[in-house]
N, C-alpha and C positions, 0 to 999 in steps of 0.2 A: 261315676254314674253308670249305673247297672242299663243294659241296654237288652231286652228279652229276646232272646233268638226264637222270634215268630218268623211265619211266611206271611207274604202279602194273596189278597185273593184281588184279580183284575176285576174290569167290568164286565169280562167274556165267560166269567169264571175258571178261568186259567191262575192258578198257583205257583209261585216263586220266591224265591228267595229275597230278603231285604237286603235292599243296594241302597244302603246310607248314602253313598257318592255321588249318587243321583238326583236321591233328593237335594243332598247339599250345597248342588252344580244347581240346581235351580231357583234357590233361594241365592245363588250369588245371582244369577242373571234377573234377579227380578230387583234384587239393590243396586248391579251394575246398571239399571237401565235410568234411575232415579241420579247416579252422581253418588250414590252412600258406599264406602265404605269403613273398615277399620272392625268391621263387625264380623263375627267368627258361624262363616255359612257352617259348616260341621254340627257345634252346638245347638242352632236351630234345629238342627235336623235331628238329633236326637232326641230335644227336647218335644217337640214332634211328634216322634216315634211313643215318647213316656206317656203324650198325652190322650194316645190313640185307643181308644175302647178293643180287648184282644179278648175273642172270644174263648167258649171251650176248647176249639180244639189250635189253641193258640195262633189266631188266622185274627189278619190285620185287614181290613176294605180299604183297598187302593182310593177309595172317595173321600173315605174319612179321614186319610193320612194328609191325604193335599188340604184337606179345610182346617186342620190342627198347624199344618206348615203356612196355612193362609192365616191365621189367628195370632202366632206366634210372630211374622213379618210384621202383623198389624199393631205389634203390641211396640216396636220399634219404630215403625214410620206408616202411616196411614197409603202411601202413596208406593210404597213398598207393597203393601199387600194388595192394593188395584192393578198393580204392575204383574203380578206375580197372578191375578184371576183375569186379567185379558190377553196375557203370554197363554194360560193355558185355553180359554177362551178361540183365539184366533189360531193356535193349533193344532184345534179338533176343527174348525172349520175350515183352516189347509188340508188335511187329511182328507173329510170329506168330500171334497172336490178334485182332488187325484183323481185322473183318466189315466187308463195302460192300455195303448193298442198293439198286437199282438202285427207282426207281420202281415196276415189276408187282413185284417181287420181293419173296416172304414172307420171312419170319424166317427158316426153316426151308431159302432157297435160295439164303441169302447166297454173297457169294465170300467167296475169303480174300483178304487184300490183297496187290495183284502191283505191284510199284512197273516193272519191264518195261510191265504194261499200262497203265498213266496216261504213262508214257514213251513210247509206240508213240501213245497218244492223243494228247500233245503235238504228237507228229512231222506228224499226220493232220489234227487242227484245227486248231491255231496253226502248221502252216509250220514248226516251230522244226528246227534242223538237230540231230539224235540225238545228239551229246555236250552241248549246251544242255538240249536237254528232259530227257534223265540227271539231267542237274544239278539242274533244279529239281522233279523227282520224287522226288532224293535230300534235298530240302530239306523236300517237304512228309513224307517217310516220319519221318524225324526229330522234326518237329515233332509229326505223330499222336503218335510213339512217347512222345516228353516230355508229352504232355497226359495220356496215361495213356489212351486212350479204347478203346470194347471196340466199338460198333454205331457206324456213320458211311454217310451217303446219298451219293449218286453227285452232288448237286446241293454237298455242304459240300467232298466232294475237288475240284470243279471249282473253288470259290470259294476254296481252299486255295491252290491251281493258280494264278488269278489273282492273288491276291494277292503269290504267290513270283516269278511274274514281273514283278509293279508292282517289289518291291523290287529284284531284278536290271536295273531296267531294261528290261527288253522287254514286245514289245506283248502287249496283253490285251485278251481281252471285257470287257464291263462284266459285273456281277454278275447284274444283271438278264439276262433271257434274250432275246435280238435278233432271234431268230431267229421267234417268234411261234408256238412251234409246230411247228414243223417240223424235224424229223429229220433227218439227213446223207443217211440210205442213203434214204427215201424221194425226197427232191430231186435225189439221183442218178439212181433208177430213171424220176421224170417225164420227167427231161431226158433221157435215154436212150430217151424213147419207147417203151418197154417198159410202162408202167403211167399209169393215169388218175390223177389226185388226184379225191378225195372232194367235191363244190362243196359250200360254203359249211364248211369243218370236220366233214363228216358224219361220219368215223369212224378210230380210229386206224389202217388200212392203205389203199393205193392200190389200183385196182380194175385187172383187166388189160385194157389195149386192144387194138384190131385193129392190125395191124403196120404198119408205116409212119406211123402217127396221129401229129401235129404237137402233144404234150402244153403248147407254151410258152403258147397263148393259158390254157389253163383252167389250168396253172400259177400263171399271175398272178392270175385271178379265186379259187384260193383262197388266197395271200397276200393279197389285199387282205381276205378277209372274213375269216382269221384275225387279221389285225391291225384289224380292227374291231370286232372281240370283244375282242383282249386290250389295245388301246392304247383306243380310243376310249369303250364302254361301260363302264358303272362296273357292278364284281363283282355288284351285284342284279340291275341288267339281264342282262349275259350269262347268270348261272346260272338266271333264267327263260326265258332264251332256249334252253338247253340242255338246260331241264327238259319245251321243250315249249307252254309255257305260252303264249306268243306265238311268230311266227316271224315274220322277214324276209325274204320273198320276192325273190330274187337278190342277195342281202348281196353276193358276189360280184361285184356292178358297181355297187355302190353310189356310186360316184362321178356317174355320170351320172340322169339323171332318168328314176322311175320310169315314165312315161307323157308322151307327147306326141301332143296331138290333132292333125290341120290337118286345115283345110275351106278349100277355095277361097276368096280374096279378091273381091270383085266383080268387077274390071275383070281379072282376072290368068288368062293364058292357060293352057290343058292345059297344056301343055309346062312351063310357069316352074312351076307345081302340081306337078308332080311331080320337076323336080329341087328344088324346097324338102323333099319328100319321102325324097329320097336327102340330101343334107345333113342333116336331123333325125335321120337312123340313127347320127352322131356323138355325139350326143348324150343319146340316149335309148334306155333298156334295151327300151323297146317304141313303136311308132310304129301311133296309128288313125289311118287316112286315111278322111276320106266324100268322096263326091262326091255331091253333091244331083242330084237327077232335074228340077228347076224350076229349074235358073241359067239366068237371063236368056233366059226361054222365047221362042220365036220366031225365035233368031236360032240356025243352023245350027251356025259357028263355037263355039259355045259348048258344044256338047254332047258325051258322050263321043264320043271315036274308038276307033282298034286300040292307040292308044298306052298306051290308058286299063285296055281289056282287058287287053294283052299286060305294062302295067307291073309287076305281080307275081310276074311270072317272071325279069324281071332286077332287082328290087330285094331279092330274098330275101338274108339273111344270117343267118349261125348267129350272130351277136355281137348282133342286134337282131330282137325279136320285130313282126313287120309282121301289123298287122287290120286287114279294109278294112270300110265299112260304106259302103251307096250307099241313097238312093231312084230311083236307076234305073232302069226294070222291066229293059231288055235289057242291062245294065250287069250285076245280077244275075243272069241269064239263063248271062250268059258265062260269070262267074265260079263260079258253079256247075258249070255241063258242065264247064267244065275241072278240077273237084277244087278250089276256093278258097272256103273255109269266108267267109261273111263275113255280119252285120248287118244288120238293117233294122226302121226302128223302126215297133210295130206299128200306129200308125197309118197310117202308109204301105202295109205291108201289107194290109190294109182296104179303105183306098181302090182297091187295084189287083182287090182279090174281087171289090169290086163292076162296075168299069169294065171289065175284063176277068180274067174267073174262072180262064179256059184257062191264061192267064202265070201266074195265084195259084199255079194245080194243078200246070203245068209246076215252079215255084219249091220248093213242097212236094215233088215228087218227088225232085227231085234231091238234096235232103236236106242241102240246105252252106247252107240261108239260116238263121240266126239273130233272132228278134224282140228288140226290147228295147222296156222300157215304164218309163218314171218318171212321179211325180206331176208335176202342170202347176205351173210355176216362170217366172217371168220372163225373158224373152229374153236372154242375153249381149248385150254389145255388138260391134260387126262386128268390132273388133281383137282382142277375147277368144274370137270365133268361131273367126277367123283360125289363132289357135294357142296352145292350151290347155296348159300344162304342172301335171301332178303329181311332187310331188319323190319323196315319199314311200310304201310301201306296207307296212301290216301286215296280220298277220291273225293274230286273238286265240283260241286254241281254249277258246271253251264248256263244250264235253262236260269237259275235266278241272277246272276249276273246278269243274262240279255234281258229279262225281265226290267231290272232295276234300269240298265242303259235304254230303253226303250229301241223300239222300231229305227235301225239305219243309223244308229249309235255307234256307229266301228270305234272308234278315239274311245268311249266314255266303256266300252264293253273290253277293252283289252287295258285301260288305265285299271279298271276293277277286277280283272281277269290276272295279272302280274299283281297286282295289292293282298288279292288272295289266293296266291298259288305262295310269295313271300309267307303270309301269316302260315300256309300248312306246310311250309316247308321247314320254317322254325317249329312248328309244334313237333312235326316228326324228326328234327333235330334234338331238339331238347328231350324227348320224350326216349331218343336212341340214347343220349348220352347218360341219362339217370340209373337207362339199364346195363350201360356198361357193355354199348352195341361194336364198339372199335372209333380211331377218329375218323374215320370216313367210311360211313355208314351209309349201307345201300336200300333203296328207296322206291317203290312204285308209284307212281302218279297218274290215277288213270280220271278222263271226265264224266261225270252223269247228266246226261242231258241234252247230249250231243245233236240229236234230229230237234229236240224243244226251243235249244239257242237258236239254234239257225234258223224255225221258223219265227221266231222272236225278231230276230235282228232283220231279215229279211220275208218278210210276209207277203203274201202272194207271189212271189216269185222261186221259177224251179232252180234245183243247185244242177249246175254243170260241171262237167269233171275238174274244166280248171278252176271254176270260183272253190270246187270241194276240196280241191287239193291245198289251193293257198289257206282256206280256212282253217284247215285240219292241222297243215305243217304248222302254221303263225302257234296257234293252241299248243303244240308239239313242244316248240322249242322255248316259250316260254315258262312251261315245265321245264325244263332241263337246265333253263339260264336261275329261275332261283333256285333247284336245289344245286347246281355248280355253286353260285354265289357264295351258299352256306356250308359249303364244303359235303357235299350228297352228293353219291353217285347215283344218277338215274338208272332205273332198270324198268323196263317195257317187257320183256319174254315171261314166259309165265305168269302173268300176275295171278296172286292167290282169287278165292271166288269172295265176290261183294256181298253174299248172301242178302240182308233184306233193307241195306244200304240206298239202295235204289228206290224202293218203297215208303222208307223214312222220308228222305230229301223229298222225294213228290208231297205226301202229306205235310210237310213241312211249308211247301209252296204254293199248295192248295190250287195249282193248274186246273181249267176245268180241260173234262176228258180225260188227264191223265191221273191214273192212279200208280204210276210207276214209272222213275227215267230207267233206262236202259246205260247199265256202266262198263262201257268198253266204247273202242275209236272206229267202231261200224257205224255208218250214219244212217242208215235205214236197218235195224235189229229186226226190222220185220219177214226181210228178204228170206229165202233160205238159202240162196244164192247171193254172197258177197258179189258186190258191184266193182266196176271198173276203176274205179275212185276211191273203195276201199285196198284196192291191191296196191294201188300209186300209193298211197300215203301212211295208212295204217301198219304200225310195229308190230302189233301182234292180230290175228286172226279166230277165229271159233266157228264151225257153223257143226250141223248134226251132217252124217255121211247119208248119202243118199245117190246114190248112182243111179239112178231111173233119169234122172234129169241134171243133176250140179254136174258129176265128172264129165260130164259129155259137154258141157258148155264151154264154149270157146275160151272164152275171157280165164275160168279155171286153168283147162290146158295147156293156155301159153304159157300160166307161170309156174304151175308147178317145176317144171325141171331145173328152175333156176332158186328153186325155194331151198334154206337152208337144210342141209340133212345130216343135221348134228344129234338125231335121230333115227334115223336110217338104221 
């Protein structure tokens, strides 16, 4: 039997090729449903096909072929071909009724199912060429329609999708989603330089940039911090990370190290000092450089020059956050007149009040020196002076903890307080080991929120030095007990800067009044004068130098002499 190599033409007016095997799978299901067999589905279907009207341009009507293949059943069993027009009957009326809700989509704004649109999505995400993708969105419409289903998500047609292509043979995503987050038409619009991505996952749309703006670097930094979220941290971790609870300061480069200190070697020239300087910016999300005011006093060679001045102006990089901190008086001098925010630890400061007050007052004018002050601690040794690395940086917000524990909650605020200082101390665990940080990987853990908890926990009542003290050390050490637990070494000195960290966690917690925690272990960031209570308890210090009033304050002066001068 001569069988015509026509095409068929659909309802939609879509053209394809004739699939005998199809028809002839349908003619058995409509004698399987009666009890009949012995009868050769194939034949039918040809005969069928013979008796189909084919036009000029050798084109068959999908309508006509099924009422030739209804006439030909009928010709064998009356009840065969009622079988065979309520099979087709009832699934066009499954079809019809197919709902797809898309992830935002209520109940109430479902589609209706378009097997065109999963075919047009074929053609867009998998490459497939338009009569393949046809094919296998005629295979999953089929298979909806045989399951009987009424509500179906845009995540079970894709996995449908997948599936129909494993069986055809062609290529497929995996089930899991690869993509980590990330939407087609947003990845379009970055690479097009038309819009910003969100860093670190901040929000489901792009934000728009200035024209011309080169979106591939910040691109990559928030692929890498959504795939750190969704491959690396385990679902407790992220969803307190998402709730706020803690945050990862530049998740988005998480690959390289949170902070790296350098200080001059003993014998090692300006010059070699500050290209190990430009080299560490490889490395590291942020780079402190000091240069001590006493190397190797006496001998000329060894002290700043213009290289030293001027190095900040060509090591700046938007990929790497550069801090400089000097006991230099004229080193500072510079770096201030010229707009260069930088360090100086306040015993140094002090020393220079006294020696010469004019440089002190010059320094405070200009308004870029920063003091810092820790408790007195044990010398590093010269190769840990050399070059200090921190892998890790978190910062745990307070204020929503006391929040959640309410008012006088002590138990329920330090049970939630140790549950999520664990959760961020595995995430900066897991997140060190991926990068191949060392096995014992060093760790900052600093709080946001610090003055918010406290008047959370206790409202209307003032902190006294020693309720501040117990409150602050308890907070202290429960950082240091889980990153010990997981094998972290704590580190307090230097922590790198939170940039808009603080700002997040407040909007995130929606405090009225505040629009920003303050992240560091000063409980009043408002002061400009660290309190009595910050010097008892707090590891690390920051205020702006200001001699008109701070140096001269008692509570200052006792401690300086005793403050480390591993700086000096």
């Amino acid at each position: 039997m001569a069988i015509p190599t026509a095409r068929v033409r659909k309802r939609d007016g879509f053209e394809q090729g004739l699939d005998l095997f199809k028809l002839a799978e349908s003619a058995e299901l409509a004698l399987a449903s009666i009890g009949s067999s012995g009868v050769s589905t194939s034949t039918l279907a040809e005969q069928a096909v013979l008796l189909t009207p084919v036009d000029s341009r050798e084109m068959i009507d999908s309508a006509a072929l099924a009422l030739a293949l209804e006439a030909e059943l009928g010709a064998i069993d009356a009840q065969a071909a009622d079988a065979y027009r309520t099979y087709r009957r009832a699934r066009r009326l499954a079809i019809a009724r197919l709902r797809v809700h898309t992830e935002t989509g209520r109940l109430t704004e479902s589609l209706a199912w378009d097997r065109e649109r999963l075919t047009l999505a074929l053609v867009r995400d998998r490459f497939l060429e338009r009569g393949v993708a046809r094919d296998v969105a005629s295979n999953v419409e089929r298979r909806l329609a045989a399951g009987d289903w009424l509500h179906l998500t845009g995540r079970f047609v894709a996995a449908c999708a997948d599936n129909e292509c494993r069986a055809m043979g062609l290529p497929a995503e995996p089930l899991g989603d690869p993509r980590v987050g990330l939407e087609r038409r947003h990845l379009r619009a970055w690479l097009s330089g038309d819009c910003l991505p969100l860093e670190g996952a901040g929000g489901p749309m792009p934000a728009m940039s200035p024209e011309g703006t080169d979106t591939r670097p910040m691109l990559g930094g928030e692929l890498l911090a959504r795939f750190a979220i969704d491959e690396i941290l385990t679902p407790a971790q992220a969803e307190a990370l998402a709730s706020g609870a803690f945050a990862l300061p530049r998740l988005n480069d998480w690959m390289r190290a949170a902070r790296v200190r350098l200080h001059p070697e003993p014998n090692e020239s300006e010059t070699d000092f500050w290209r190990r300087v430009s080299a560490a910016r490889q490395i590291a999300a942020e780079v402190q450089v000091f240069w001590p005011g006493r190397r190797n006093q006496g001998d000329p060679a060894s002290q700043a020059t213009e290289l030293s001045r001027l190095a900040p102006d060509w090591l700046t990089d938007s990929a790497c956050r550069l801090r400089l901190a000097t006991t230099d008086t004229q080193l500072a001098l510079d770096w201030a007149r010229s707009g260069r925010v930088h360090r100086m630890s306040a015993a140094a400061f002090s020393a220079i009040l006294s020696a010469e007050p004019a440089l002190a007052e010059h320094l405070a004018e200009a308004n870029h020196t920063v003091l810092t002050w820790q408790p007195p601690a044990k010398m590093p040794s010269a190769s840990t002076l050399a070059h200090r690395r921190l892998d890790g940086f978190v910062v745990i917000n307070l204020a929503q903890l006391a929040i959640r524990a309410g008012a006088w909650s002590d138990t329920a605020f330090r049970e939630a307080l140790f549950e999520t200082a664990a959760l961020a101390a595995g995430a900066a665990r897991r997140l060190a080991e991926r990068a191949g940080m060392g096995p014992r990987p060093t760790v900052c853990f600093m709080p946001a929120g610090l003055a918010e908890a406290w008047a959370e926990l206790r409202p209307d009542t003032a902190m006294s030095t020693d309720r501040a003290r117990r409150f602050v050390l308890n907070i202290r050490s429960m950082f240091d007990q889980a990153a010990r637990e997981l094998g972290l070494i704590p580190e307090h000195a230097y922590p790198p800067h939170a940039e808009a960290t603080g700002v997040r966690l407040a909007e995130t917690d929606a405090l009225p009044g505040c629009s920003s925690y303050f992240c560091g272990w000063q409980l009043d960031s408002s002061l400009a004068v660290p309190t009595t209570a910050d010097f008892d308890v707090t590891p690390w210090l920051e205020f702006a130098a200001a001699p008109a009033h701070s140096m001269s304050d008692d509570t200052l002066a006792r401690r300086l002499p005793s403050a480390r001068r591993a700086d000096s």
